[in-house]
VEXBAGU-84952 format. One record per residue (C-alpha): residue number from 0; residue in three letters; y, z negated, x. Coordinates in steps of 0.1 Angstrom, whole numbers. Each point is the difference from the previous one (the first is absolute). Layout:
@num:NUM residuo:ALA c2:Y c3:Z c1:X .
...
//
This chain:
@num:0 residuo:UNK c2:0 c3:0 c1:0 .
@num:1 residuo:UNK c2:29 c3:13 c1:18 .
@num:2 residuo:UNK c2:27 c3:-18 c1:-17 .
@num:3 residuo:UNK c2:31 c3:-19 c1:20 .
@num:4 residuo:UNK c2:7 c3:-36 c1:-8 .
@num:5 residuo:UNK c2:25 c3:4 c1:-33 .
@num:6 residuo:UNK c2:-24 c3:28 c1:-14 .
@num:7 residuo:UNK c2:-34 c3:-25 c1:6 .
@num:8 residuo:UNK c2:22 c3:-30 c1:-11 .
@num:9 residuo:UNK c2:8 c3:16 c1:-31 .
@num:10 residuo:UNK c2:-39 c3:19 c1:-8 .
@num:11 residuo:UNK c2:-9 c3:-39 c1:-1 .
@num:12 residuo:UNK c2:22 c3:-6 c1:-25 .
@num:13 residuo:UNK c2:-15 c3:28 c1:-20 .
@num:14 residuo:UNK c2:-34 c3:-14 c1:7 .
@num:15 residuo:UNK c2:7 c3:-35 c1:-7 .
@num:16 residuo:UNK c2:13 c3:13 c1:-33 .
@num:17 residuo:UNK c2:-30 c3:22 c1:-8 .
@num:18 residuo:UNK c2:-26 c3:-27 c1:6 .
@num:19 residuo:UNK c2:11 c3:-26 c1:-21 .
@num:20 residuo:UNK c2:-10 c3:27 c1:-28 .
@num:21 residuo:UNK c2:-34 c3:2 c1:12 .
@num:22 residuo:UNK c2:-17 c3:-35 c1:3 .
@num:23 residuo:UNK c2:-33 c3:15 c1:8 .
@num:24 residuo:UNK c2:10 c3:20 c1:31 .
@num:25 residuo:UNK c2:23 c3:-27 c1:12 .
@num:26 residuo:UNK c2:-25 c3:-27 c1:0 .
@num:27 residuo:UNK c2:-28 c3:23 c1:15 .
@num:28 residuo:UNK c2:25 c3:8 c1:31 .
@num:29 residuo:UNK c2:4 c3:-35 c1:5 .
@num:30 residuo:UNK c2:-36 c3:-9 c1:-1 .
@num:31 residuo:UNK c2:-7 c3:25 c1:27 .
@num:32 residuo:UNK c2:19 c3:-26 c1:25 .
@num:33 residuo:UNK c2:-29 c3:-26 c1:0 .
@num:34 residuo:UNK c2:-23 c3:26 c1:24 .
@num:35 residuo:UNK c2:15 c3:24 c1:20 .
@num:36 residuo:UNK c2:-30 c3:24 c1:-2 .
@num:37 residuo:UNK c2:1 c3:2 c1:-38 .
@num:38 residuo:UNK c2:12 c3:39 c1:1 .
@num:39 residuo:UNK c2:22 c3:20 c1:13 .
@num:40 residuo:UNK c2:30 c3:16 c1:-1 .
@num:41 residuo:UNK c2:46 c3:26 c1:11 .
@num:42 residuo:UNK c2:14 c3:-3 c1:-9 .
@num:43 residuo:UNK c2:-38 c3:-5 c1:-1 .
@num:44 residuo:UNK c2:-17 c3:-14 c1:-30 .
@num:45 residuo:UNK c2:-39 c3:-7 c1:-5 .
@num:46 residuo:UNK c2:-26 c3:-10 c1:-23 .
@num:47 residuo:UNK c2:-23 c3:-33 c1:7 .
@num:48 residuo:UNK c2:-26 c3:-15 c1:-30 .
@num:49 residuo:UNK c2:32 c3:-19 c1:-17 .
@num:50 residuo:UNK c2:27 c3:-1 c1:22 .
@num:51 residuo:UNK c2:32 c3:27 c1:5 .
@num:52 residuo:UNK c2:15 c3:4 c1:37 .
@num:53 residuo:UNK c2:32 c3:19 c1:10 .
@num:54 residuo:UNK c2:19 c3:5 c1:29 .
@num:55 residuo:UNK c2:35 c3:17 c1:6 .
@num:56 residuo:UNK c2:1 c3:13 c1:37 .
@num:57 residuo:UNK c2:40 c3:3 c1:6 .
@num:58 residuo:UNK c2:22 c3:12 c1:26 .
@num:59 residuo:UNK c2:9 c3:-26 c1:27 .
@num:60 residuo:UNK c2:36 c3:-5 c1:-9 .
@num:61 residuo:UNK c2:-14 c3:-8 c1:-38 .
@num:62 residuo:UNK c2:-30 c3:-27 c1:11 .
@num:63 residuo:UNK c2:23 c3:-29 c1:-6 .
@num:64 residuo:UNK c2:16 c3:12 c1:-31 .
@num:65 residuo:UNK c2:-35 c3:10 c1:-16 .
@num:66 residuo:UNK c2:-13 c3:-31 c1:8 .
@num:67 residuo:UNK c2:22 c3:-22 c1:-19 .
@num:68 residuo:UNK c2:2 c3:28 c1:-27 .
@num:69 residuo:UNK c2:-36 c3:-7 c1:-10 .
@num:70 residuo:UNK c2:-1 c3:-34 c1:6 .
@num:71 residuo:UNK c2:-23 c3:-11 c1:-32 .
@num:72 residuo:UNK c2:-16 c3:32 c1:-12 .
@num:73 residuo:UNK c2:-29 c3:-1 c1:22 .
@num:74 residuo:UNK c2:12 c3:32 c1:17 .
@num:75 residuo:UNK c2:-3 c3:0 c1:36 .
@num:76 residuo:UNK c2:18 c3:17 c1:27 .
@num:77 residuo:UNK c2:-12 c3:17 c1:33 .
@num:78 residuo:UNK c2:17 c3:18 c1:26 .
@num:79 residuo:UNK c2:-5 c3:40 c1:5 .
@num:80 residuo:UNK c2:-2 c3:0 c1:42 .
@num:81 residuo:UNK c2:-4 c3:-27 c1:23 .
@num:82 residuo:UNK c2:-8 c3:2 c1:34 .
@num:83 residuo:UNK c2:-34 c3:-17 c1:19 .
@num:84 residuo:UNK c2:19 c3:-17 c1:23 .
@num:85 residuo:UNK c2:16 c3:-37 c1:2 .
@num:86 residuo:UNK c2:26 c3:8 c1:21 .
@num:87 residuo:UNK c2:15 c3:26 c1:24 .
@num:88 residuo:UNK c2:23 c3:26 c1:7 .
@num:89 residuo:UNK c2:-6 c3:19 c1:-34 .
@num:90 residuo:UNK c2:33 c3:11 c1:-10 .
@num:91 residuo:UNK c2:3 c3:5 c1:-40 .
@num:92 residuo:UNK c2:-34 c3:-16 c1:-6 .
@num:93 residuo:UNK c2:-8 c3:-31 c1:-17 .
@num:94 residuo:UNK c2:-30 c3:-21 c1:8 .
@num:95 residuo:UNK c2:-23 c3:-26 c1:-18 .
@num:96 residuo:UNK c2:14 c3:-30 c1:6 .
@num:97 residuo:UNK c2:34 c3:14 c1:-13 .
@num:98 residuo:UNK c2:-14 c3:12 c1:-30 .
@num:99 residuo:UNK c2:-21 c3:-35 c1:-9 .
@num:100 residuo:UNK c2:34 c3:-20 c1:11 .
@num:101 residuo:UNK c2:13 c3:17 c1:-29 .
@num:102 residuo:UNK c2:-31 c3:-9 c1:-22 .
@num:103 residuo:UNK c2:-11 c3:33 c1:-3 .
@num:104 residuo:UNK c2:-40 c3:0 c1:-4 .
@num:105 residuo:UNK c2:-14 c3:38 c1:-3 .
@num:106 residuo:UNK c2:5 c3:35 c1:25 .
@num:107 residuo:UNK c2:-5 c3:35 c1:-4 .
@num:108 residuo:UNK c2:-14 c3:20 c1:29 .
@num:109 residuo:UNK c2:-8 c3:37 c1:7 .
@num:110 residuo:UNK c2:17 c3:11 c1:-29 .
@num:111 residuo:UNK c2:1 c3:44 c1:0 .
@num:112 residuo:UNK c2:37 c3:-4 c1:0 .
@num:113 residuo:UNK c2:-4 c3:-21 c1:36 .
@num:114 residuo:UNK c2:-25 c3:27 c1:11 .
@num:115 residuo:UNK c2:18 c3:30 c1:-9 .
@num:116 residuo:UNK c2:29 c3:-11 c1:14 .
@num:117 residuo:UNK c2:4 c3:-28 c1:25 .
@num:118 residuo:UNK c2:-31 c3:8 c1:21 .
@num:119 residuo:UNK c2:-24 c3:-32 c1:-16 .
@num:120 residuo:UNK c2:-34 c3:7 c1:12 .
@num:121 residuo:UNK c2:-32 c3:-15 c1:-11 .
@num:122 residuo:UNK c2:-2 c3:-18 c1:30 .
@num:123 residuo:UNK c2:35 c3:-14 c1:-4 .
@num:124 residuo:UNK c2:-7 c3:-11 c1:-37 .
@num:125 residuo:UNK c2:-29 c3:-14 c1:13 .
@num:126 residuo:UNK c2:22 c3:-24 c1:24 .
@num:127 residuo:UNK c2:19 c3:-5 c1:-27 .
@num:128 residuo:UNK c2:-28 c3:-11 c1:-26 .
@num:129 residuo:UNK c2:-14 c3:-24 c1:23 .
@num:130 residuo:UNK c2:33 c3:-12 c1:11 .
@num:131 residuo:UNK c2:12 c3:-9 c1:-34 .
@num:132 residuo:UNK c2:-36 c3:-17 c1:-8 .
@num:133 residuo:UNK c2:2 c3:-23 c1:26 .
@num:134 residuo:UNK c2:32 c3:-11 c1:-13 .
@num:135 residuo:UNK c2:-13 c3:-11 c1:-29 .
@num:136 residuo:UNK c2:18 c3:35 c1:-23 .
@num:137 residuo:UNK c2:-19 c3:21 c1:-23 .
@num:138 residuo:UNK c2:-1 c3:38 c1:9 .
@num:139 residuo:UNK c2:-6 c3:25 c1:-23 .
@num:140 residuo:UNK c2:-13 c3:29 c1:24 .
@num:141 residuo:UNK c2:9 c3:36 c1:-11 .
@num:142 residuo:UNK c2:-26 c3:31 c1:5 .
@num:143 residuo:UNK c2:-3 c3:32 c1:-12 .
@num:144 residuo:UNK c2:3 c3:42 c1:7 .
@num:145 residuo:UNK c2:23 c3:27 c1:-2 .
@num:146 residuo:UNK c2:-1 c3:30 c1:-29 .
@num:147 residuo:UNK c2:-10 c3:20 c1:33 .
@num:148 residuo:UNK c2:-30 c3:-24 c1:9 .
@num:149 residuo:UNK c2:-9 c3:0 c1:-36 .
@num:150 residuo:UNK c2:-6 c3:39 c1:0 .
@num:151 residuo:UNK c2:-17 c3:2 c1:29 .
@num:152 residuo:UNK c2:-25 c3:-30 c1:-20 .
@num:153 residuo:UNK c2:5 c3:-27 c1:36 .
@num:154 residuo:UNK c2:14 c3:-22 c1:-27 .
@num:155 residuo:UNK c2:-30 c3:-27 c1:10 .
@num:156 residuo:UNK c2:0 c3:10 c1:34 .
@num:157 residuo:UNK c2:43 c3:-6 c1:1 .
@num:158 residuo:UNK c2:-10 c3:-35 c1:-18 .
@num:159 residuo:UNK c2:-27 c3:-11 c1:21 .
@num:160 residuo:UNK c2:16 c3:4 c1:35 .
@num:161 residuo:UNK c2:31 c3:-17 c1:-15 .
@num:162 residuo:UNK c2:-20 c3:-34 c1:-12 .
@num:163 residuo:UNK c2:-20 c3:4 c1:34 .
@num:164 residuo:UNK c2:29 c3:2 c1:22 .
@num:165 residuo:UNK c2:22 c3:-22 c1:-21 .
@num:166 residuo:UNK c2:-18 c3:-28 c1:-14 .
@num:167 residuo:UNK c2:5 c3:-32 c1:13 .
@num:168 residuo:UNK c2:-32 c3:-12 c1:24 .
@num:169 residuo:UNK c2:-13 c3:-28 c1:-24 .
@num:170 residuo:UNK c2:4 c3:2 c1:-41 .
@num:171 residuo:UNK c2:27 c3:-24 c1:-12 .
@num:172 residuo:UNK c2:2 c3:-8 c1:-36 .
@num:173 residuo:UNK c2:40 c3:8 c1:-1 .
@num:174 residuo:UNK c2:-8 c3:35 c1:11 .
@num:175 residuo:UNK c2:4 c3:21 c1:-32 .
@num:176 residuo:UNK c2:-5 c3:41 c1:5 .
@num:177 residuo:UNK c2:22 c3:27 c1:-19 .
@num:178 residuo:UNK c2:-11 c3:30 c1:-1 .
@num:179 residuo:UNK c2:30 c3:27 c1:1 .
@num:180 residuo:UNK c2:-8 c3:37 c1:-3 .
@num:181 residuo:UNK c2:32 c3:16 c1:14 .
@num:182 residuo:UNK c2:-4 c3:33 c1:-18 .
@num:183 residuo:UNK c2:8 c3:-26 c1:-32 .
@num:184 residuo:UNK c2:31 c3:-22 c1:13 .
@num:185 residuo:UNK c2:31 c3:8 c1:-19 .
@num:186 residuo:UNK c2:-15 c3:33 c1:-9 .
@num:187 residuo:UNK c2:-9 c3:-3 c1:-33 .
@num:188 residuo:UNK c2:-36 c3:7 c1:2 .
@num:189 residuo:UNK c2:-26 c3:-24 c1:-1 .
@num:190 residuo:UNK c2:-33 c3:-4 c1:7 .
@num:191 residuo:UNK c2:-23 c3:-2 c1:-29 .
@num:192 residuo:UNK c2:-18 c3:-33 c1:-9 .
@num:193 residuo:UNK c2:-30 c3:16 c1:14 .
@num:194 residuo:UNK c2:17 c3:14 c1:32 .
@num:195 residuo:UNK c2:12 c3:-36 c1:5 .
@num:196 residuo:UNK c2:-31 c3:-17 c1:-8 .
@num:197 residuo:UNK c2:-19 c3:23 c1:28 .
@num:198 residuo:UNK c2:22 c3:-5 c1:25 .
@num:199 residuo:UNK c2:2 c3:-39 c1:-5 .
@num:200 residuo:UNK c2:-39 c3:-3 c1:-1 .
@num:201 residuo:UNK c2:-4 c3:19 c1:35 .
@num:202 residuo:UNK c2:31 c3:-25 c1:12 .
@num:203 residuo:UNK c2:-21 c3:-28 c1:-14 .
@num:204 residuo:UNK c2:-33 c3:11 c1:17 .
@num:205 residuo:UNK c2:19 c3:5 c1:38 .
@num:206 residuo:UNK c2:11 c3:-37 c1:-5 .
@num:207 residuo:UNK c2:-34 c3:-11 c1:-13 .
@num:208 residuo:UNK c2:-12 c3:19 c1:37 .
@num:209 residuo:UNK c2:29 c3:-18 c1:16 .
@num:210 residuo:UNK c2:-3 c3:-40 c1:-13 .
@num:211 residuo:UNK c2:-30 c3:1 c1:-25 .
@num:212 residuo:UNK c2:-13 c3:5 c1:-35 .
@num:213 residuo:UNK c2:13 c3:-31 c1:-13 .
@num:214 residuo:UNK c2:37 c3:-1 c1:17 .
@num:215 residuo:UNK c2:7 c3:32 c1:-10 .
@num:216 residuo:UNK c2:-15 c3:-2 c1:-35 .
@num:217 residuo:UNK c2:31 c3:-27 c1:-1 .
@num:218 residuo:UNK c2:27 c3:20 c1:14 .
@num:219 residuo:UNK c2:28 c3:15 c1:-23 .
@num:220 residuo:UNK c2:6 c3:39 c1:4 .
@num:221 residuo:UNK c2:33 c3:14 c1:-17 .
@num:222 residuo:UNK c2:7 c3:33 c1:-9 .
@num:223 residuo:UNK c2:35 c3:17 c1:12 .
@num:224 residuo:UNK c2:13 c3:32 c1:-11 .
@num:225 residuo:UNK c2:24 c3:6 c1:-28 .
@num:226 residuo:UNK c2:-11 c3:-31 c1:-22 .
@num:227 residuo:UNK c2:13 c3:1 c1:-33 .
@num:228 residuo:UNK c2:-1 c3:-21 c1:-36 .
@num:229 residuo:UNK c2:-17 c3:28 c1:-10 .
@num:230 residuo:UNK c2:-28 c3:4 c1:23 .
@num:231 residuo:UNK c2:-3 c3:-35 c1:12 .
@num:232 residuo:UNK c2:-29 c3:-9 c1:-26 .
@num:233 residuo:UNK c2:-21 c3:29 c1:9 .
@num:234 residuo:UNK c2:-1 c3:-9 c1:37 .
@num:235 residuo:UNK c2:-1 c3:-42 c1:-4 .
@num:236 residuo:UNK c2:-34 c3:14 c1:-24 .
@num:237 residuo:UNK c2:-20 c3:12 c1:30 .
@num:238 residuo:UNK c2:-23 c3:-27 c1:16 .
@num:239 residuo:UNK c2:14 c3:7 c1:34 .
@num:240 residuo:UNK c2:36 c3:6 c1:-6 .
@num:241 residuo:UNK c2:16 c3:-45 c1:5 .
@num:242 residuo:UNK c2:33 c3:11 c1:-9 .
@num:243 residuo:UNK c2:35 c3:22 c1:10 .
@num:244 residuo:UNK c2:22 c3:5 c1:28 .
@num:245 residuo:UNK c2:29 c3:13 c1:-21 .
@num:246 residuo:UNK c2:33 c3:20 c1:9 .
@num:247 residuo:UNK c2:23 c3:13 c1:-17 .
@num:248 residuo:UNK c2:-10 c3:-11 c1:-36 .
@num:249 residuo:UNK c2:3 c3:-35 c1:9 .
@num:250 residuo:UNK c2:35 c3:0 c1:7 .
@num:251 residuo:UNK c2:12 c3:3 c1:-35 .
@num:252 residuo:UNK c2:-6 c3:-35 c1:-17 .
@num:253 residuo:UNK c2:-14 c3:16 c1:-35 .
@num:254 residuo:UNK c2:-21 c3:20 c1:22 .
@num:255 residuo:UNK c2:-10 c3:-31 c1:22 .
@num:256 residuo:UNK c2:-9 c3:-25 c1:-32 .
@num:257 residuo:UNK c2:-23 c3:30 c1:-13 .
@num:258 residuo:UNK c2:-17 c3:3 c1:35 .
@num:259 residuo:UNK c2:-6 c3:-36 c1:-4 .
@num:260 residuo:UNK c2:-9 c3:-2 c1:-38 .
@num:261 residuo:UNK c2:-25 c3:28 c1:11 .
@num:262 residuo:UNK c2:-13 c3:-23 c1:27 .
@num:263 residuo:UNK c2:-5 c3:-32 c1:-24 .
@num:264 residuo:UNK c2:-23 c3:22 c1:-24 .
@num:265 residuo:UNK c2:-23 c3:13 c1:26 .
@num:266 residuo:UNK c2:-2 c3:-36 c1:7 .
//
């Protein structure tokens, strides 16, 4: 959610407002608080047996403002890029112990956006992952191909040298996976429930090959890729498919409280 400080102050507002019509979704967000590996969620939301989880990832300059704009709805905030390192000569980065002094609890790492266009590798989302993990954050780890890999059917083969280069060593239960078909982000096309549903059982059987059966029978997989109210219930339908990693329609707050009303029926 790339919003500055006024605009995120004032979407909380909005939210605030919306919620207190909806009893139901308010009080399943803030049940989700009680176990951080209930579901998932970007502004990330999931599905768990009977709780609701969603995080806002803002810009830096808006972490502080979002923070306090929430305060009370159960809506958590993360931080879009954070660097693996403590300390150092880093100029423009900010690092884990900045972010947690501000009481920020969740990351996002290896985003397409950070791929396409400030040079993160999988081995540099890797650092990252297990950077933030041992700082005590929940990561949501993004994956997925291009329209060209697609086409040329490396879609598992794009996806498998990713979580094999990128995961963290050993499985931590605040890693949560989103997969991201680029070809989809901000495009307007989506991957059917079916496309989806393939692609996250083949990401669920490389983590099952990477920390076992039953870790990665626990581990939530989101879905990224022009999310919508209207699609939302089709993909949150499909066994493997946890919940969304959502763009652009979770900036609008009607958009946003139907994302999450979508979320609390698939509950």
């Amino acid at each position: 959610m790339n919003l500055g400080p006024k605009a995120t102050r004032e979407f909380g507002v909005a939210i605030q407002a919306l919620l207190k019509t909806e009893p139901k979704t308010a009080s399943t967000l803030l049940a989700s608080q009680s176990n951080p590996m209930t579901n998932a969620t970007t502004n990330a939301e999931t599905k768990s047996v009977s709780k609701l989880m969603s995080v806002l990832f803002v810009s830096d300059v808006s972490l502080t403002d979002a923070l306090k704009a929430f305060a009370g709805t159960g809506i958590e905030v993360g931080a879009q890029n954070v660097h693996w390192e403590d300390q150092g000569a880093f100029t423009g980065e900010i690092s884990p112990p900045m972010i947690k002094e501000l009481g920020i609890e969740w990351t996002l790492v290896g985003h397409s956006e950070r791929r396409q266009y400030f040079g993160e590798t999988d081995e540099t989302v890797k650092k990252r992952a297990q950077s933030h993990l041992k700082h005590g954050l929940k990561v949501v780890l993004c994956i997925g191909e291009t329209k060209a890999e697609r086409e040329a059917a490396k879609t598992e083969t794009v996806i498998e040298r990713q979580l094999k280069n990128g995961l963290p060593d050993l499985p931590n239960e605040r890693l949560f996976i989103a997969y991201e078909p680029v070809w989809a982000i901000g495009t307007g096309l989506t991957a059917t429930p079916e496309q989806a549903e393939e692609a996250h059982a083949f990401v669920r059987k490389c983590l099952t090959e990477r920390y076992g059966k039953e870790f990665a029978a626990k581990m939530l997989i989101l879905y990224g890729g022009s999310v919508t109210p209207e699609n939302v219930s089709g993909l949150l339908s499909k066994p493997n498919v946890d919940g969304g990693l959502v763009g652009g329609a979770s900036v609008k707050p009607a958009s946003y409280l139907s994302l999450l009303q979508a979320g609390t029926n698939a509950l």
